[in-house]
C-alpha positions in Angstrom: 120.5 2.5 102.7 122.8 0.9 100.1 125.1 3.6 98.5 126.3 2.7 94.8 129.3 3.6 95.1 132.2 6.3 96.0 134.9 8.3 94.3 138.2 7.1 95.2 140.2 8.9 93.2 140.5 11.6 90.2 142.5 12.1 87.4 142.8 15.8 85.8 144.7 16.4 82.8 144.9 19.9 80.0 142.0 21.1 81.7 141.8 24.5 81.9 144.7 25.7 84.2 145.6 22.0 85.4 148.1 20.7 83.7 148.0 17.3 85.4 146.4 16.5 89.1 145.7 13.3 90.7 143.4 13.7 93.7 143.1 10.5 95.9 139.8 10.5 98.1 138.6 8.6 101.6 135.8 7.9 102.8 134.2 10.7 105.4 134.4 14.5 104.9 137.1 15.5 102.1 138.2 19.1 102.1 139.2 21.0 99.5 140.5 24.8 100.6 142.9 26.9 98.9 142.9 30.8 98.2 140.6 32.4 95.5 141.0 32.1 92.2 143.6 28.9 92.9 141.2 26.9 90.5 138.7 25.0 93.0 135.7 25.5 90.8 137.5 24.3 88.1 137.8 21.0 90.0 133.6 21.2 90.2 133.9 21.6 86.7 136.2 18.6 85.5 133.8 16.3 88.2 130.9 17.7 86.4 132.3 16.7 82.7 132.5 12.9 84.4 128.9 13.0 85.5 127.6 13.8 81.7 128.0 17.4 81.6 128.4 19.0 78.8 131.5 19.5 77.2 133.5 22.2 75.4 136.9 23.1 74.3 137.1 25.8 75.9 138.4 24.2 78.9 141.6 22.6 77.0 144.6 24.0 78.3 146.5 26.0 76.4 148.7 24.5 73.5 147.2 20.8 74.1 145.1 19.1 71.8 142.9 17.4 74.5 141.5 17.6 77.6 141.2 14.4 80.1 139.1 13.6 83.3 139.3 10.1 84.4 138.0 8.7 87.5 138.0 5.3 89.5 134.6 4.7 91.3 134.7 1.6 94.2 131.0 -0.3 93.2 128.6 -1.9 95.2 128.2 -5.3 93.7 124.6 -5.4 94.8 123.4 -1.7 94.5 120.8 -1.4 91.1 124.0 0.4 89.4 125.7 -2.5 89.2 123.5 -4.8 88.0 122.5 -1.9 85.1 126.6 -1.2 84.0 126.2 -5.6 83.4 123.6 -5.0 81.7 125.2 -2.6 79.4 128.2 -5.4 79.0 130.8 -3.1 81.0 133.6 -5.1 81.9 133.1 -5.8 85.7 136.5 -8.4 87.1 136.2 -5.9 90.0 133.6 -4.5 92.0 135.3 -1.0 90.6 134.0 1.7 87.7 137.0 4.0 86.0 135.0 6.5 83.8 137.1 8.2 81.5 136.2 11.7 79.3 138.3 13.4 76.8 137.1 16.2 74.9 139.1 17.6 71.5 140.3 20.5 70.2 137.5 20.1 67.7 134.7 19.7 70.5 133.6 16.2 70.4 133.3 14.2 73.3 134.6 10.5 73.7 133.6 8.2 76.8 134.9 5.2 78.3 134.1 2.8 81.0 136.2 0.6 82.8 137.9 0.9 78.6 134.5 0.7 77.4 133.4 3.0 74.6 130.1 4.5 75.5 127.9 7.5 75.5 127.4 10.5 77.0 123.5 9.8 77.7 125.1 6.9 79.3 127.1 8.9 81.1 124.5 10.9 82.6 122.8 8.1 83.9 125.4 6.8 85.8 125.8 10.3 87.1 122.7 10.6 88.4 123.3 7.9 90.5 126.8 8.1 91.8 126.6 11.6 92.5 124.9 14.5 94.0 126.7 18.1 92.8 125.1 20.8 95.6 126.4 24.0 93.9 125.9 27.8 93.9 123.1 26.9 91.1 121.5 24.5 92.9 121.0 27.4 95.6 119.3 29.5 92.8 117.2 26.5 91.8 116.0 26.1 95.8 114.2 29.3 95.1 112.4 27.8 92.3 108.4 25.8 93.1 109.6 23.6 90.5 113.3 22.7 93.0 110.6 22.9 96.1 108.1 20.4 94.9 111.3 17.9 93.8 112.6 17.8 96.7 109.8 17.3 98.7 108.8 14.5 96.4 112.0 12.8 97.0 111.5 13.0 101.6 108.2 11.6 100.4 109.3 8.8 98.3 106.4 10.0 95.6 108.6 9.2 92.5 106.4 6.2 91.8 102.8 8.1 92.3 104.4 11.1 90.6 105.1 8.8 87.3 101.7 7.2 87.6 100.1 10.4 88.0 102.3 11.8 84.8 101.3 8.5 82.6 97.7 9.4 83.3 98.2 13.1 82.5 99.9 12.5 79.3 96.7 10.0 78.4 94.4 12.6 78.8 96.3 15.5 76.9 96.4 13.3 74.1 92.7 12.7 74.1 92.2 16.1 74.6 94.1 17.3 71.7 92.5 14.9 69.2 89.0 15.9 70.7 90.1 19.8 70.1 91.6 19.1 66.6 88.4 17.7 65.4 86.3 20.4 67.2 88.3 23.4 65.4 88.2 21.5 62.1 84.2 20.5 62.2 83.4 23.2 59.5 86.0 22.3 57.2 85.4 18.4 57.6 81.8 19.3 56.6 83.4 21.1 53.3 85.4 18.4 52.8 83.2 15.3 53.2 81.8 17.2 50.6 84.3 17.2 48.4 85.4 14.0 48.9 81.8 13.0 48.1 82.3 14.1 44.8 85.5 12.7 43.8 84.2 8.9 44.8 80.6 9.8 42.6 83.0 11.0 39.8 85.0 8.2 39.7 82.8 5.3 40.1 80.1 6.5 37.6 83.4 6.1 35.0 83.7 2.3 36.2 87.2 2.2 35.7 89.2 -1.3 35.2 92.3 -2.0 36.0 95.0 -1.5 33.1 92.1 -0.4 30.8 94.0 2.6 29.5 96.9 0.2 28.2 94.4 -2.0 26.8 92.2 0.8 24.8 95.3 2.0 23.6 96.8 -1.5 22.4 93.2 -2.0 20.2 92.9 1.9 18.7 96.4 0.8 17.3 95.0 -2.0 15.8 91.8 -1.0 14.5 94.2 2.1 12.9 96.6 0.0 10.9 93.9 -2.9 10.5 94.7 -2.2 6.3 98.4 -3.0 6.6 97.7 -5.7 9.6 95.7 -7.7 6.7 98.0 -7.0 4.3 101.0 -8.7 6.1 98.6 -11.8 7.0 98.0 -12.3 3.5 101.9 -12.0 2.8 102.2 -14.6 5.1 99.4 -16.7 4.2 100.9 -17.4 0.5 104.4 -17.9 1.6 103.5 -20.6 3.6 101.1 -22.3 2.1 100.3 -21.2 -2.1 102.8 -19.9 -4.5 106.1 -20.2 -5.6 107.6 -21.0 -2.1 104.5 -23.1 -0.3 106.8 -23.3 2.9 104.9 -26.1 4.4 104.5 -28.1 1.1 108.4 -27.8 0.5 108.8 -29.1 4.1 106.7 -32.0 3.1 108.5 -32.4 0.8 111.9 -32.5 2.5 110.9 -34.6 5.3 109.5 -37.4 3.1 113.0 -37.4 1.1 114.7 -37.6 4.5 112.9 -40.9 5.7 113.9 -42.8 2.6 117.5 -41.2 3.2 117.5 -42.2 7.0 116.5 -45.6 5.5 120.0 -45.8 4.2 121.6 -43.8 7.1 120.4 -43.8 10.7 122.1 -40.7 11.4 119.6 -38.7 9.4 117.2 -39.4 11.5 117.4 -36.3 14.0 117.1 -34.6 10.9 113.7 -36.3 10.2 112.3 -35.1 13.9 113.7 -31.4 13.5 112.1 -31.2 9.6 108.8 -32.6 11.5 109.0 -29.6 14.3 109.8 -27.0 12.1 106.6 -28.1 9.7 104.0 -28.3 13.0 105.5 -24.9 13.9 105.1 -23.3 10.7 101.4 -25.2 10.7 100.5 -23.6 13.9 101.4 -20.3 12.6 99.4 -20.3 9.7 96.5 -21.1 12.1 96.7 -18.4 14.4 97.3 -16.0 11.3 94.0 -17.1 10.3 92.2 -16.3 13.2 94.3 -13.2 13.4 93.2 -11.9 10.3 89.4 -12.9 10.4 89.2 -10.9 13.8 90.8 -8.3 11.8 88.6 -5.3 11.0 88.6 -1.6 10.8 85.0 -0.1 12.6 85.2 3.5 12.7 82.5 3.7 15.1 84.8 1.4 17.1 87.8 3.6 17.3 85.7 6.7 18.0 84.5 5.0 21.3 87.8 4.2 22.2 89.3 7.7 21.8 86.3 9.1 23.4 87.1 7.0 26.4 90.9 7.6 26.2 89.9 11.3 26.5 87.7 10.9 29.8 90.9 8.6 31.5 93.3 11.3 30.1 90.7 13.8 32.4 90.5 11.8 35.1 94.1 11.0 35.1 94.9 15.0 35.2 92.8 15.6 38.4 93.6 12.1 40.3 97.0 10.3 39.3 99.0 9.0 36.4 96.9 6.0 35.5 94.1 3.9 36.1 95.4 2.2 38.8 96.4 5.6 40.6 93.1 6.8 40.0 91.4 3.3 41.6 94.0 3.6 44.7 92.9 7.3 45.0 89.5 6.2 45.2 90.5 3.6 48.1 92.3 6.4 50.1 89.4 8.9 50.1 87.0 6.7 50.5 88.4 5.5 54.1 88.9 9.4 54.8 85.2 9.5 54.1 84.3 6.5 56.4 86.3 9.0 59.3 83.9 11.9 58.3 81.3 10.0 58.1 81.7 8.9 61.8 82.7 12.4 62.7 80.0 13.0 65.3 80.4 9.2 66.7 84.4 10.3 67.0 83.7 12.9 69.1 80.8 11.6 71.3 83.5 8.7 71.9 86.1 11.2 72.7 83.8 13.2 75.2 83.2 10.2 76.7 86.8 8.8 77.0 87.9 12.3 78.2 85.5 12.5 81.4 86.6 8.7 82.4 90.1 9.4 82.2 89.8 13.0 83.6 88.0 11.4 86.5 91.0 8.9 87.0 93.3 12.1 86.7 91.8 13.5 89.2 91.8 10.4 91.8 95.4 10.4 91.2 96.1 14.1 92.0 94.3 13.5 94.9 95.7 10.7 96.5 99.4 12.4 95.7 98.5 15.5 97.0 97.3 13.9 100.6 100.7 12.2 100.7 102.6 15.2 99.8 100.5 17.2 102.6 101.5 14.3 105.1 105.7 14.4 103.7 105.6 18.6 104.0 104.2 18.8 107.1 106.9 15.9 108.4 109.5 17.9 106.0 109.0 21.0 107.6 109.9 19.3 110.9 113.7 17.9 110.0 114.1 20.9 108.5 113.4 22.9 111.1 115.0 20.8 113.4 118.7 21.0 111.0 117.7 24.6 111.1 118.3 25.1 114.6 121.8 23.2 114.9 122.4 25.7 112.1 122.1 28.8 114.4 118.6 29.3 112.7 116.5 28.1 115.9 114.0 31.1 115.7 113.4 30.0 112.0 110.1 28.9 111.1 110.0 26.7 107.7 106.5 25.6 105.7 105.9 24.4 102.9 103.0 25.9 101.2 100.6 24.9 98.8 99.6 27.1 95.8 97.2 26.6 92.9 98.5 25.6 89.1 97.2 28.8 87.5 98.4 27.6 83.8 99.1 23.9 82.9 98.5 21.0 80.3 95.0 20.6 81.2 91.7 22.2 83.1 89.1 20.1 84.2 86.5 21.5 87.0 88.1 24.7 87.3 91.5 23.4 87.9 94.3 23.7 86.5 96.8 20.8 86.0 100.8 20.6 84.7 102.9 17.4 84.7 103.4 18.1 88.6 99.9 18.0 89.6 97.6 20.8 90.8 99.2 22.2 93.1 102.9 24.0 93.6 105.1 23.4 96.8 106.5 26.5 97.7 108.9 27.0 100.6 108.0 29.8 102.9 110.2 30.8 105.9 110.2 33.4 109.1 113.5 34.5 109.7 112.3 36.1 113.0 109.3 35.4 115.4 106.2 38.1 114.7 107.2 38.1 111.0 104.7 37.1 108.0 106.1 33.9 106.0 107.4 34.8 103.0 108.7 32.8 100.2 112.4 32.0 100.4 112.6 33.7 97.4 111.9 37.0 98.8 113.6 36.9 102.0 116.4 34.5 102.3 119.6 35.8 102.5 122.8 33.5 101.1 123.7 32.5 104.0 120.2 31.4 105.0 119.8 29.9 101.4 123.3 27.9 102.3 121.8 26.3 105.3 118.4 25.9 104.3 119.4 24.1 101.6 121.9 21.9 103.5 119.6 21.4 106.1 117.0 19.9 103.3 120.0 18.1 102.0 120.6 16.7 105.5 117.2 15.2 105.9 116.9 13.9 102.5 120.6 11.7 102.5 118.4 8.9 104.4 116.5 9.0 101.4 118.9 8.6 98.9 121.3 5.9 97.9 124.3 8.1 96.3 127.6 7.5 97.4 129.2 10.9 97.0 128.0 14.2 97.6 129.6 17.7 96.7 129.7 20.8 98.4 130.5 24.2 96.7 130.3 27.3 98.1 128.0 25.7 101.2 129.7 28.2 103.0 128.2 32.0 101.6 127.4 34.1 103.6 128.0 32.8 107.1 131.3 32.6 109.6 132.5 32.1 112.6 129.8 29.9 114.6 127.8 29.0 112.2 130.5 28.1 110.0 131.6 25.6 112.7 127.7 24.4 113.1 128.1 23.4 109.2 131.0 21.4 109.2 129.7 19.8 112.2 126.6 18.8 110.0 128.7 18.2 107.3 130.3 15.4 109.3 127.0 13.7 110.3 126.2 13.7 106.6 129.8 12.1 105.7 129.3 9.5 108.6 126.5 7.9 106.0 128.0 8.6 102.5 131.3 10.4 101.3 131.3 14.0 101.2 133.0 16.3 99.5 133.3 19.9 100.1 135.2 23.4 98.9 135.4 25.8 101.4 136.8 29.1 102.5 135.9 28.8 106.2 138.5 26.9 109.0 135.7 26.0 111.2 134.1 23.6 108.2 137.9 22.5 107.0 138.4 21.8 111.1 136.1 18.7 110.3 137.6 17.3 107.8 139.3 13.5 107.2 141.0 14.4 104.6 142.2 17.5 103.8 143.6 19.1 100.3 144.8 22.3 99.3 144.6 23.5 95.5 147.6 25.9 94.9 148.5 28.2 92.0 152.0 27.5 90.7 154.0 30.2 88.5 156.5 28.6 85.8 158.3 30.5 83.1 154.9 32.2 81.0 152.6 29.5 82.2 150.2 29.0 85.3 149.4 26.2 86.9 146.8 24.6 89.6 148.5 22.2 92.0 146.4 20.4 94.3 148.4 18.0 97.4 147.1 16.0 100.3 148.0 17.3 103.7 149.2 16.0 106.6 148.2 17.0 110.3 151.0 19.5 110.9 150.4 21.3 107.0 146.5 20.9 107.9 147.4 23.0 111.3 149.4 25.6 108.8 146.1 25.6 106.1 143.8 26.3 109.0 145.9 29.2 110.1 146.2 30.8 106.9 142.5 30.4 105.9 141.9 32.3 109.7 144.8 35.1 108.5 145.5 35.3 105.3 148.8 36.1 104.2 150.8 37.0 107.3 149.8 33.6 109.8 150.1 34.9 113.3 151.1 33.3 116.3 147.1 33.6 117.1 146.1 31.9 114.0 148.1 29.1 114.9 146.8 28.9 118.1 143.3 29.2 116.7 143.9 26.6 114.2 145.2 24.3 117.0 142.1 24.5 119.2 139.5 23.9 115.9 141.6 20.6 115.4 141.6 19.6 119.1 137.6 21.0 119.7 136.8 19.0 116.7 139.0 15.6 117.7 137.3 16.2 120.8 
């Protein structure tokens, strides 16, 4: 097993009751003890907030504008981690990851690694991977099927066949749901093939052209004013060419006047060329005004066809789209909607078809997964059981039982099927031999949820490549022996990864290698949490006062010396 990394140290600053804390961690079993209420959930908290929880000023201390978690993670250079923060162009001169939050008086969130700007998403994937929070919710969740069937997912190694099997699920829902969207809708595609029908007929019979409106109106405005259209023609007939002015005769004139004069000066000459363009111009003009005016006519029967069609694209236009070319696109679009309904019943058949293939491949898949899940429970419930008993639970019986999907994502020959699969893992126990199993749910007491749950966590560390766990709370509901029979297996967990732990009990703190102690201090109006290393001697004194309370005893001490020396030992 190659861990990804470790914690070695943590930075706490405005957060909450901590003013400013810097908590420097070893490898092994780290303690944290201190009396309630000192603040050693809040330190759970501030870890939490580096791991991609979410964030909220609510846990800015008092009269600061910001609250700060920072901490420095030592790297594997060849764990997967690694390789992924290089790919997200972290800065990497040493094998090390500093991950710094902040979150503002105004609530938003800012993240950094190794000075990086990055995101919180980000931050949660790196999380995942550096670090395994085992908390008084994760206890709740342990009494969950959907916690059960994780876990025993991960002692399997199934991840892979799990995501497979969840690929192919997510293929047939989506067949599925096109295959029931068309079934609901068949009556209403009938209607509206229909419909649709009509529109194409409607349209086509009026043979439509492209920019036909614009052109019908262009010639009714000629036909209209084809009186005063003539009139200007013939204007402009005699101006050019008969009467007084004869525009084109005067420029012959002009131009013949300027070759003799360009005769006698050469710079004349362009004046010759421009006289010549001006008079093929104007003889061009008087051309097309000729054909312009013999096309000219007024045809009343004419302009009564073109307002009768005008009328039928104004129609048209109101039911299908602002102009001719609308109307034709229109036509496009339903016609491919009625090529779809057209090949309704072909859609369908298809579907059918597609939908018993894939269902079938489903199916294979569930299968296989659910053989190697039987084979990883029944191997489960034997390390579990086996923890179980170093945990002062050797009458304990654990299964792992396998119930139906009553309600999921799909049904296919009478079973039922969620993202999971179609079956739930469900964690029974018997507390005590001649008893029923019953689901942890229903009978486990806290104390028997704290080391059933660490006994599961146990097994599963040769499983998983994290490089810190944390405990909190690990410790409800038990004492005495098999309080000492926890931090025992504690230890065997911190001899392959770093542990960290938050405890009440002496016998767990007994085990540790390092050992801290969060403190309440009392200034003028203001409270603070304090948290120091300690040395053997104060670790002697923290013992006793865990065992006592207030007023350490001379038996305390005494007691707190032999957990040191039976645990050295």
């Amino acid at each position: 097993m190659l861990v990804q990394g470790m914690l070695q140290s943590l930075h706490i600053r405005h957060f909450a009751i901590i003013d400013d804390v810097q908590l420097e961690f070893g490898p092994g079993l780290n303690i944290l003890s201190g009396e309630t209420g000192a603040g050693k959930s809040i330190i759970i908290q501030a870890v939490g907030l580096l791991m991609g929880q979410r964030g909220s000023s609510d846990w800015i201390r008092k009269g600061e504008k910001e609250a700060i978690v920072t901490g420095l993670f030592e790297l594997q250079k060849k764990a997967p981690l690694y390789a992924q923060l290089a790919d997200w162009g972290v800065p990497l001169d040493e094998p090390e990851l500093v991950i710094q939050r902040k979150v503002s008086a105004q609530g938003r969130s800012q993240v950094r690694l190794n000075g990086m700007p990055a995101t919180v998403g980000m931050l949660t994937d790196i999380g995942d991977q550096l670090m395994d929070i085992v908390s008084q919710k994760e206890h709740e969740l342990l009494l969950k099927p959907e916690m059960q069937r994780e876990l025993l997912d991960q002692y399997g190694a199934l991840t892979q066949e799990r995501a497979s099997y969840q690929e192919q699920l997510q293929t047939v829902l989506s067949i599925q749901d096109e295959l029931t969207a068309l079934q609901a809708g068949d009556r209403s595609n009938r209607e509206m093939e229909e419909f649709l029908r009509f529109q194409i007929k409607e349209i086509n019979e009026a043979e439509l052209k492209p920019a036909e409106d614009e052109e019908l109106k262009s010639e009714k405005g000629k036909i209209r004013h084809a009186s005063k259209l003539g009139e200007f023609c013939t204007w402009a007939d005699q101006l050019l060419l008969n009467g007084d002015t004869n525009l084109i005769g005067a420029l012959g004139q002009l131009e013949a006047r300027l070759l003799k004069a360009s005769e006698l000066d050469v710079a004349l000459e362009p004046w010759v060329a421009a006289v010549q363009s001006i008079q093929s111009q104007l003889d061009d003009l008087s051309q097309s005004l000729s054909a312009y005016l013999e096309g000219l006519q007024f045809d009343p029967g004419r302009l009564e066809g073109i307002e009768s069609r005008l009328a039928e694209l104004d129609r048209l236009k109101r039911k299908y789209g602002e102009s001719v070319a609308v109307i034709l696109q229109h036509a496009d679009e339903v016609k491919e909607k009625l090529n779809l309904l057209e090949n309704f019943d072909e859609r369908v058949e298809q579907l059918e078809s597609d939908l018993a293939v894939q269902a079938d491949v489903l199916l294979d898949l569930d299968k296989k997964l659910q053989v190697k899940r039987n084979k990883a429970a029944k191997k489960l419930a034997v390390a579990v059981m086996k923890e179980l008993a170093d945990l002062n639970m050797a009458q304990a019986e654990f299964q792992v039982v396998w119930q139906n999907v009553v309600q999921g994502g799909f049904e296919s020959q009478k079973k039922c099927f969620d993202r999971f699969g179609s079956k739930r893992a469900v964690f029974y126990l018997v507390s005590n031999p001649g008893e029923d199993p019953q689901p942890l749910a229903k009978i486990a007491s806290g104390g028997e949820r704290s080391r059933i749950l660490l006994a599961v966590k146990k097994v599963l560390v040769e499983f998983a490549d994290l490089g810190t766990s944390i405990y909190d709370e690990v410790d409800e509901g038990v004492g005495g022996a098999t309080a000492s029979k926890i931090g025992d297996k504690l230890a065997e967990i911190a001899k392959q990864r770093q542990v960290v732990c938050i405890t009440h009990q002496p016998q767990i703190a007994a085990y540790a290698q390092n050992h801290f102690v969060i403190e309440k201090e009392f200034g003028e109006n203001r409270t603070a949490t304090q948290v120091r290393q300690l040395s053997d001697d104060e670790r002697e004194q923290e013992l006793a006062r865990m065992l006592a309370g207030k007023e350490i005893t001379s038996q305390a001490r005494d007691h707190a010396k032999e957990l040191l020396r039976g645990v050295a030992g």
